[in-house]
C-alpha positions as CSV (number, residue, x, y, z in Angstrom):
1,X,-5.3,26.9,-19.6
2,X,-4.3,24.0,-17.3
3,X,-7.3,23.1,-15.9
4,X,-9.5,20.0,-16.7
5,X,-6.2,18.3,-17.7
6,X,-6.8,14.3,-17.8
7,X,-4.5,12.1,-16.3
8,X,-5.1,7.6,-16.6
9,X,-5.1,5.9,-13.2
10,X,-4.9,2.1,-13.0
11,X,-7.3,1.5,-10.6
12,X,-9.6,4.0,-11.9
13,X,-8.8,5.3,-15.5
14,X,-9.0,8.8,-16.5
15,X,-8.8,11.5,-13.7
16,X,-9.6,14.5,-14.2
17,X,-8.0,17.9,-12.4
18,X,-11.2,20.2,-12.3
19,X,-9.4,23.9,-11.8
20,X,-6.3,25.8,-12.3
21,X,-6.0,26.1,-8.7
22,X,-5.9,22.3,-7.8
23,X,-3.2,22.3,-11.2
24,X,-1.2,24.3,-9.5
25,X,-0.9,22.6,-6.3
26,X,0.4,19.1,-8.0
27,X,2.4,21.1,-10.0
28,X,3.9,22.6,-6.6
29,X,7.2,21.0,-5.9
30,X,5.7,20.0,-2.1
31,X,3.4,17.9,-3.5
32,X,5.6,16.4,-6.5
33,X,7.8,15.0,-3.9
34,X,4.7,12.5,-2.6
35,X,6.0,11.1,-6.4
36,X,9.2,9.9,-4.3
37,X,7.7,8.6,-1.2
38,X,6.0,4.6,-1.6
39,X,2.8,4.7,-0.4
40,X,3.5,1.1,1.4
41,X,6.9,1.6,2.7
42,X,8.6,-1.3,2.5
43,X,6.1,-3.8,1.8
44,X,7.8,-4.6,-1.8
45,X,9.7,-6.9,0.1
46,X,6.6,-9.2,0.4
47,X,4.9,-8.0,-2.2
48,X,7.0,-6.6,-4.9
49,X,4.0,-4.8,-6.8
50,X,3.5,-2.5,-4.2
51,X,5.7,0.4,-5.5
52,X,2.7,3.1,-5.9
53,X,3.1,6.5,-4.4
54,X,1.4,8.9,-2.3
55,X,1.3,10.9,-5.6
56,X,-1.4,8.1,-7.0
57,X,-2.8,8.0,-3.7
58,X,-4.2,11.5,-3.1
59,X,-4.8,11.8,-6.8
60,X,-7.2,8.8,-6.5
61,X,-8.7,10.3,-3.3
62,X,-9.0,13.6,-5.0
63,X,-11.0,11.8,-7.6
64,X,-13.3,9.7,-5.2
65,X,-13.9,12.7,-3.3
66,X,-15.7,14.5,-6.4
67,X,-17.8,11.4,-7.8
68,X,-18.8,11.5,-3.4
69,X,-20.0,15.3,-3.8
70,X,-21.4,15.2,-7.2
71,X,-23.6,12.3,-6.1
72,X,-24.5,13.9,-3.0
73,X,-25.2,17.1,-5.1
74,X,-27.7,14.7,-7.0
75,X,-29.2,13.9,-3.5
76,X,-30.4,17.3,-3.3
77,X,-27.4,18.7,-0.8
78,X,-26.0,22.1,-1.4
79,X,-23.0,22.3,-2.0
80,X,-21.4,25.5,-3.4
81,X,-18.5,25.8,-5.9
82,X,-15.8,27.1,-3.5
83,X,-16.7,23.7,-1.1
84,X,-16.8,21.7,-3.9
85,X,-12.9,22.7,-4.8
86,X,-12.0,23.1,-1.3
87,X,-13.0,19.0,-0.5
88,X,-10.5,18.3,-3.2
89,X,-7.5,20.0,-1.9
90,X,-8.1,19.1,1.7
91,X,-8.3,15.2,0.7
92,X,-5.8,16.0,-2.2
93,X,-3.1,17.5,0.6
94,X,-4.2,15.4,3.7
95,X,-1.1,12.8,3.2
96,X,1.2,16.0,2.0
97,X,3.4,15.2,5.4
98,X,4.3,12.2,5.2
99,X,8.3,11.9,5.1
100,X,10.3,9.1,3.9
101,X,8.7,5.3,3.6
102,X,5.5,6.7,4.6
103,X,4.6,5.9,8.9
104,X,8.0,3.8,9.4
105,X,10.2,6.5,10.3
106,X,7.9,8.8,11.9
107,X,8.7,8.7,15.1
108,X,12.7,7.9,14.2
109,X,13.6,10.4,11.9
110,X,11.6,13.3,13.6
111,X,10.9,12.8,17.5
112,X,6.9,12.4,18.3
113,X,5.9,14.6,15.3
114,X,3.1,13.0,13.4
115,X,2.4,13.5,9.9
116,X,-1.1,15.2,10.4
117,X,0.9,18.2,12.0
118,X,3.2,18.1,9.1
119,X,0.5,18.0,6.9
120,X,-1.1,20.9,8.2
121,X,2.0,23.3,8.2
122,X,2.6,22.1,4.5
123,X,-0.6,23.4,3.6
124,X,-1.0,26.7,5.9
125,X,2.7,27.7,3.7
126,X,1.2,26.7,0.3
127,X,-2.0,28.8,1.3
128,X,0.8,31.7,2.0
129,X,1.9,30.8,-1.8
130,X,-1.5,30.9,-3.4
131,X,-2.8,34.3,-1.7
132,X,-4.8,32.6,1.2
133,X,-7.0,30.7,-1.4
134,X,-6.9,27.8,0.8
135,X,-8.6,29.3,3.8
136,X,-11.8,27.0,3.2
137,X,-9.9,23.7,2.4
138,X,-7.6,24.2,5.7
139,X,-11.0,24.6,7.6
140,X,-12.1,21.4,6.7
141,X,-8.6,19.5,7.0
142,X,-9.4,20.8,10.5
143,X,-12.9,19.9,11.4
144,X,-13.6,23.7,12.0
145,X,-16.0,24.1,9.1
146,X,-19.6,24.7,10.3
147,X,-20.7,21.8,7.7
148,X,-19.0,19.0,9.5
149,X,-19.7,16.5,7.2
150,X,-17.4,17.6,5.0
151,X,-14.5,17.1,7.3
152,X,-15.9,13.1,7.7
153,X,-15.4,12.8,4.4
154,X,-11.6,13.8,4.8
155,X,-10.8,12.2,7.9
156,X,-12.9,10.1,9.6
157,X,-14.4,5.7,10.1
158,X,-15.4,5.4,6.8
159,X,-13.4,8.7,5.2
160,X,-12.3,9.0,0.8
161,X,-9.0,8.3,2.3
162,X,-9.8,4.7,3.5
163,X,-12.4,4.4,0.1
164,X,-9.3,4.9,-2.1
165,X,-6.3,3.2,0.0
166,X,-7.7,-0.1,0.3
167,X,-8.6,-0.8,-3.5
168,X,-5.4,0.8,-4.6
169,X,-3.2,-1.4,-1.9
170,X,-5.4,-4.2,-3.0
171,X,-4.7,-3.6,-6.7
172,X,-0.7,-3.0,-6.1
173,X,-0.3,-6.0,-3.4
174,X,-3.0,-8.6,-5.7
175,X,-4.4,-9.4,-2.4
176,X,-7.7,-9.6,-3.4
177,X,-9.4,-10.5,-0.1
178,X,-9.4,-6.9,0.6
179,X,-11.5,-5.6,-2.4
180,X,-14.4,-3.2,-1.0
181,X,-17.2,-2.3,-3.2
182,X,-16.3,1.5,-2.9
183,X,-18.6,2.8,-6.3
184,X,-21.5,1.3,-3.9
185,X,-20.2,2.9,-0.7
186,X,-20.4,6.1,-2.5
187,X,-23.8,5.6,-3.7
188,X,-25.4,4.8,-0.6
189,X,-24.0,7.9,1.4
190,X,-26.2,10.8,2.3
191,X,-26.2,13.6,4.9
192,X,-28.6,13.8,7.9
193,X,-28.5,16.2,10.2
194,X,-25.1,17.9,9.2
195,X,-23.5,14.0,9.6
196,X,-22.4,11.5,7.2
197,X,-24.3,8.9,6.9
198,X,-25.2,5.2,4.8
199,X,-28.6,4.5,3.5
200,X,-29.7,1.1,5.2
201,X,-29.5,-0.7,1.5
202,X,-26.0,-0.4,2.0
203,X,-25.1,-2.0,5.7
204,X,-23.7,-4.8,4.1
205,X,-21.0,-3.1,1.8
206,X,-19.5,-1.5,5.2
207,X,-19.6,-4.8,6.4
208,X,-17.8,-5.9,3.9
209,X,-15.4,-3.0,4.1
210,X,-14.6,-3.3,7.6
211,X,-14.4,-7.0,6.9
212,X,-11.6,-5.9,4.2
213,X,-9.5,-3.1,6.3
214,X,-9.0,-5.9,9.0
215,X,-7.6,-8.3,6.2
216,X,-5.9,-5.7,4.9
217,X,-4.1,-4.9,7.9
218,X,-3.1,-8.5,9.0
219,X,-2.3,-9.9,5.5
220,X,-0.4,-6.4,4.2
221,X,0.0,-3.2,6.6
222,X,0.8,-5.1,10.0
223,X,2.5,-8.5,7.6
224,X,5.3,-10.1,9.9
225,X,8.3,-9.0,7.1
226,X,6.7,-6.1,7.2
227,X,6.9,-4.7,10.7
228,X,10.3,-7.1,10.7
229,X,11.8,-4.2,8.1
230,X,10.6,-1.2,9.3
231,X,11.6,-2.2,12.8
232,X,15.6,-2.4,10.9
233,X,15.4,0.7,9.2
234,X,14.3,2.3,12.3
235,X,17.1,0.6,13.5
236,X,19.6,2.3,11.2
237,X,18.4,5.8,11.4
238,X,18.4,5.8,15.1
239,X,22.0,5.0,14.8
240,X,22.7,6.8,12.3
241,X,21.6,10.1,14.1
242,X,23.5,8.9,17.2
243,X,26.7,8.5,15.3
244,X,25.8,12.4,13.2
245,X,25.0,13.6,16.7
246,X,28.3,12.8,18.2
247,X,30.2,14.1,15.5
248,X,30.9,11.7,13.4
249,X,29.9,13.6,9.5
250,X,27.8,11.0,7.6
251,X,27.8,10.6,3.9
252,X,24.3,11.6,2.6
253,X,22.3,14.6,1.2
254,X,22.0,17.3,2.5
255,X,18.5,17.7,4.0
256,X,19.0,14.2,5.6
257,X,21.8,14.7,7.5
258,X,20.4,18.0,8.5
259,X,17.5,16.2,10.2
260,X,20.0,13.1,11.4
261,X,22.0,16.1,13.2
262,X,19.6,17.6,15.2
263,X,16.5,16.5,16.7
264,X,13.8,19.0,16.1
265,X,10.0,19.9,17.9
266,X,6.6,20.8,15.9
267,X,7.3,24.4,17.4
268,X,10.7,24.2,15.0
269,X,8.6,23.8,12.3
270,X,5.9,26.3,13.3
271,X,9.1,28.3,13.8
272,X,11.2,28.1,10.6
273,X,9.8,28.0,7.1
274,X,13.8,26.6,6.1
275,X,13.2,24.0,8.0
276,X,9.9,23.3,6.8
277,X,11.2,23.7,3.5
278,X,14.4,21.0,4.3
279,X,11.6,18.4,4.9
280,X,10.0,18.9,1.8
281,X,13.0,17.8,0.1
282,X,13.4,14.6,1.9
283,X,11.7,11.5,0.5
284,X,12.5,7.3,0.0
285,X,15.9,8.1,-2.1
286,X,17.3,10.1,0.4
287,X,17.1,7.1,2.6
288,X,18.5,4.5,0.2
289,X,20.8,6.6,-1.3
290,X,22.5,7.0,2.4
291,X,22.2,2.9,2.6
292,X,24.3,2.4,-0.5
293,X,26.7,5.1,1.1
294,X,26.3,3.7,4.5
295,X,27.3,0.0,3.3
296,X,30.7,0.8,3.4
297,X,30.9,3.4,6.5
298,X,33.1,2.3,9.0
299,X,30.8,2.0,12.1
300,X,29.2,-2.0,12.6
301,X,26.0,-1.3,12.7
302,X,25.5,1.3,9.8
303,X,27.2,-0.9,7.7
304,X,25.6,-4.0,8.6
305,X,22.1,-3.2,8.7
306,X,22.1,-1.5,5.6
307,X,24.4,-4.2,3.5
308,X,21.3,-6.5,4.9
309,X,19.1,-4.7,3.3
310,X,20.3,-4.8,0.2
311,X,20.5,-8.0,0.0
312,X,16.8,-8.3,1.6
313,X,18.6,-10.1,4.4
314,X,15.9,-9.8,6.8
315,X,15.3,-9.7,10.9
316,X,13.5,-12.9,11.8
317,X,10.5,-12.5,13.5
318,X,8.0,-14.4,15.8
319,X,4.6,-12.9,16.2
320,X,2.1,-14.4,18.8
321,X,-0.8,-13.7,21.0
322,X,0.7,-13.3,23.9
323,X,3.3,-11.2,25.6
324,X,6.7,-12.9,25.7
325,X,7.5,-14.5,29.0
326,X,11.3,-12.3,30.5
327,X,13.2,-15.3,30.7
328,X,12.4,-16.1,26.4
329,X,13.1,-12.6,25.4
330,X,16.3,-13.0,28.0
331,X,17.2,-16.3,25.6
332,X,16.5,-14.5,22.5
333,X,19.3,-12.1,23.1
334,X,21.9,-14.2,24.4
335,X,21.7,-16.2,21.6
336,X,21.8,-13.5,19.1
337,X,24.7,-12.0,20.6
338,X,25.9,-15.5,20.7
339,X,25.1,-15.9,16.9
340,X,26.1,-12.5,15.4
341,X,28.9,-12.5,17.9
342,X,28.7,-8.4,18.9
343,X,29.0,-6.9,21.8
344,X,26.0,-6.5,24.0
345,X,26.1,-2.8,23.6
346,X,24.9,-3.4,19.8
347,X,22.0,-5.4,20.5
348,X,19.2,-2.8,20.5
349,X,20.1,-2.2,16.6
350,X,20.1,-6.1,16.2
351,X,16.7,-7.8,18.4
352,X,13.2,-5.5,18.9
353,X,10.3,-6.6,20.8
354,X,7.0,-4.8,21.4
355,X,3.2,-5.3,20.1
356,X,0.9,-4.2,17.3
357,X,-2.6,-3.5,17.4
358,X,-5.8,-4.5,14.6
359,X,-8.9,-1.9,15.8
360,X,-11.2,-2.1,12.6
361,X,-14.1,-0.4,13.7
362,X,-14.1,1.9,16.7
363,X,-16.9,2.5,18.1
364,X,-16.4,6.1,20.2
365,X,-15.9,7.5,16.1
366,X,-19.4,5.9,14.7
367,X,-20.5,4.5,11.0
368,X,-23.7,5.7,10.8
369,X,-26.8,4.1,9.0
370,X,-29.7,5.8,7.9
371,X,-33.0,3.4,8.3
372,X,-35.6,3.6,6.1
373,X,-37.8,4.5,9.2
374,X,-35.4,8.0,9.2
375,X,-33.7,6.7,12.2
376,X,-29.7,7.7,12.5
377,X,-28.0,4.4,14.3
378,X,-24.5,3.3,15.0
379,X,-23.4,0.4,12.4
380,X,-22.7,-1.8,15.4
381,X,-25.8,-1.3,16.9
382,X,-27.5,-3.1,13.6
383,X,-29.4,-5.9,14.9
384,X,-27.9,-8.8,12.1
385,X,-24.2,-7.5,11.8
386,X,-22.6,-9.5,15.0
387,X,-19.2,-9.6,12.3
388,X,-19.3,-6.0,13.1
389,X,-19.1,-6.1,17.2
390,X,-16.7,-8.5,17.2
391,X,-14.7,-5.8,14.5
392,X,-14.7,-3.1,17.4
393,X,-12.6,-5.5,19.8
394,X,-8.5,-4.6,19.6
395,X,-6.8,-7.6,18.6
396,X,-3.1,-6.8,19.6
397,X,-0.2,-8.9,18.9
398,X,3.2,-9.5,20.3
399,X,6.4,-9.5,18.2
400,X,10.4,-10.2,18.8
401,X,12.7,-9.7,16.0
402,X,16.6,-9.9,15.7
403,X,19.4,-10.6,12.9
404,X,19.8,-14.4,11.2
405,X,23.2,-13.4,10.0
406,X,25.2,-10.4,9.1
């Protein structure tokens, strides 16, 4: 018997697995592969603890997600056996998707295909697999369980996924700013009215943890070097799959330079259960075993960018408040084509500009606090929280990035 097998978290200490069924899924090779894929990209270039996985991620949220039932069981909710298990796999499977280095190549790699989708297909084959025991935890990835609330808990303002994320990122990173008091969170949910909701004695810890996912976000998820990297190794794969698409054969595994060669649709993958299958094998050594390959490849920029980053020689980046005037982004590329002396042609690969965006709280998808007079309102709407207005305004930045040297 595999069940109730006890695995030792860092952040939280001993996890337990609660059925044969959930065993079975992290013993599935789809989901072993979240072992390969860092749950913070490339952020260990700033900070070089953060080299925990998706695997510890959805464990942790599978864990969160059953102290969140069993203490709303102990609130006097019903909620039956079958629920209980399918909660976990939904939040266990709800990042199964994600392909290499997490969000940075999502929209390089594959074309406009979102992880969520991915997610979904993952776990409508591995509900094939297990003889359609996943029906329940597939409606509630979905939102089309009649218990809505349950589907909050999955995806949603103030959902396990955020609960766990933020104190394990916090944990990995050491930036402590962005602890949330998540045991307390937990505590002061309830249900009303088939919605999720947080007693009033606890307006202060969402506060507090919409205080800490805006931190969070400016200090680790949206850090300068960070978006500086990500915008490189988008970079490289974009070339990469221009110089597989013209016929050029890259060195590299073979799932990667399946997906470099052609550039595939979500109907593909609702199509093909190879190709499904392809993706599933593809995770962060894929990529950096095709930059060690690539370092010595005889096109300029495959072999630049990726000899950069392995010596962490990084795009220098400005980020400010407002949009860059033409005539500086104009002066920004002459001079790097001045001072990396290329053609103009290879300047995509070498400069980026474009924005990013900080939304904490928004308010069209509502927090909701339960008063003690049994009154539902929006978190915003709380008459001493102003932190919390100002939250639901999008603070968007601007950013320009290009090569020091090569």
């Amino acid at each position: 018997m595999n069940s109730h097998k006890i695995l030792n978290d860092p952040v939280y200490g001993f996890i337990t697995i609660p059925s044969e069924l959930i065993f079975a899924i992290i013993d599935h090779p789809y989901f072993q592969r979240l072992r390969r894929i860092k749950q913070l990209g490339l952020t260990d270039f700033i900070y070089p603890g953060a080299l925990h996985t998706r695997f510890h991620h959805a464990l942790g949220a599978m864990h969160l997600m059953s102290i969140t039932l069993d203490n709303l069981r102990n609130k006097g909710h019903e909620i039956s056996n079958e629920e209980y298990e399918a909660s976990l796999i939904a939040i266990l499977l709800h990042d199964i998707g994600h392909g290499p280095f997490s969000h940075a190549l999502e929209f390089s790699l594959l074309k406009d295909i979102h992880h969520e989708k991915l997610s979904l297909l993952i776990i409508e084959a591995l509900n094939q697999e297990f003889n359609n025991k996943l029906e329940l935890a597939i409606k509630i990835f979905t939102g089309r369980y009649e218990r809505k609330f349950f589907h909050q808990l999955v995806s949603s303002q103030l959902d396990i996924d955020r609960l766990d994320y933020l104190q394990r990122d916090c944990f990995f990173t050491g930036v402590s700013e962005g602890t949330i008091g998540a045991d307390r969170i937990i505590k002061m949910m309830n249900i009303k009215d088939d919605a999720l909701v947080i007693e009033e004695k606890g307006i202060y810890s969402i506060e507090n943890f919409l205080s800490a996912r805006r931190l969070m976000y400016w200090q680790v998820y949206l850090h300068k070097t960070t978006v500086s990297a990500e915008k490189m190794l988008i970079n490289l794969i974009s070339r990469a799959k221009e110089v597989q698409q013209s016929g050029v054969n890259l060195n590299g595994t073979d799932e990667l330079i399946h997906l470099l060669k052609y550039d595939y649709t979500v109907e593909d993958f609702q199509n093909s259960r190879e190709l499904l299958n392809i993706f599933t094998q593809l995770d962060d050594f894929d990529i950096w075993g095709a930059v060690k390959l690539w370092k010595s490849n005889s096109d300029f920029v495959l072999k630049s960018i990726s000899n950069m980053f392995l010596t962490r020689n990084l795009f220098k980046i400005d980020l400010v408040s407002k949009p860059f005037e033409k005539a500086h982004l104009d002066e920004m590329k002459r001079k790097t084509i001045e001072r990396l002396n290329i053609p103009e042609e290879y300047l995509p690969y070498f400069f980026s500009f474009g924005s990013i965006s900080n939304n904490a709280y928004v308010a069209k998808d509502s927090i909701l606090i339960y008063t003690k007079k049994g009154e539902v309102i929006d978190v915003a709407q709380a008459a001493d929280l102003p932190n919390i207005k100002a939250m639901s305004k999008i603070v968007k930045k601007y950013y320009a990035c290009r090569a020091k040297k090569i």
